[in-house]
N, C-alpha and C positions, 0 to 999 in steps of 0.2 A: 545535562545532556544538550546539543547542540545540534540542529539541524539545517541544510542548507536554505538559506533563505528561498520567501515564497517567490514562484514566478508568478504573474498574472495569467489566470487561466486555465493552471494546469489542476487534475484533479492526483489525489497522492491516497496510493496506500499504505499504511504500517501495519507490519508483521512481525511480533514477538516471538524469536526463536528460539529463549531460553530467558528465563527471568523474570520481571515484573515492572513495568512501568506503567504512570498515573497521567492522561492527559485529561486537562481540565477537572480535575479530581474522579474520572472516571479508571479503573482497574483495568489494564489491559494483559494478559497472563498468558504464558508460554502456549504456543502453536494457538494465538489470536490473533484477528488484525481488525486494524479499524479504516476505514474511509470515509476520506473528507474532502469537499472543493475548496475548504480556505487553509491557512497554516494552519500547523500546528503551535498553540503560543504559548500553552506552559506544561512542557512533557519534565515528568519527573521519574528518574529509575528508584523501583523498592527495593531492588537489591541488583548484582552485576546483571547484566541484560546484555544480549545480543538481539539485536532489530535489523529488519530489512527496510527500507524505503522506495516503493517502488513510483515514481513521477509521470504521470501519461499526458500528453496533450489532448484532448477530447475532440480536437479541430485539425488533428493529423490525417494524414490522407490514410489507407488501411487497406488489407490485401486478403482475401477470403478465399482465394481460390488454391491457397497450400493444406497441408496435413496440419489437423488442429482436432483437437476434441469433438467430437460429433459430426465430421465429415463421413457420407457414407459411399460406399460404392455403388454407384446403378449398374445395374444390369441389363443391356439391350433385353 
């Protein structure tokens, strides 16, 4: 399996969404994910797998004032 090479900087999550894949001989199994700040450099699938890769800048600028998970209403 093949992943887009690393950027400098960026922190990455993977998320198994069906299947089985080994990074650095560690198990990573269906609705798991792992996170890491450096690549990943030797991901191997146990069997067919679907993964997600999610890539975030840590140094991106970032907006808290929309609807997100634990925003609550005040009440005057």
């Amino acid at each position: 399996m093949r992943l887009p090479a690393e950027e400098t900087g960026r922190n990455t999550l993977l998320y198994v969404y069906s299947g089985k894949v080994a990074i650095a001989g560690e198990v990573i199994s269906e609705g798991e994910s792992v996170f890491s700040t450096a690549a990943y450099d030797d991901l191997t699938a146990w069997a067919e797998s679907d993964v997600l890769l999610f890539s975030m800048d840590p140094a991106a600028e970032v907006y808290r004032g929309g609807m997100f998970s634990g925003n609550q209403r005040r009440r005057a």
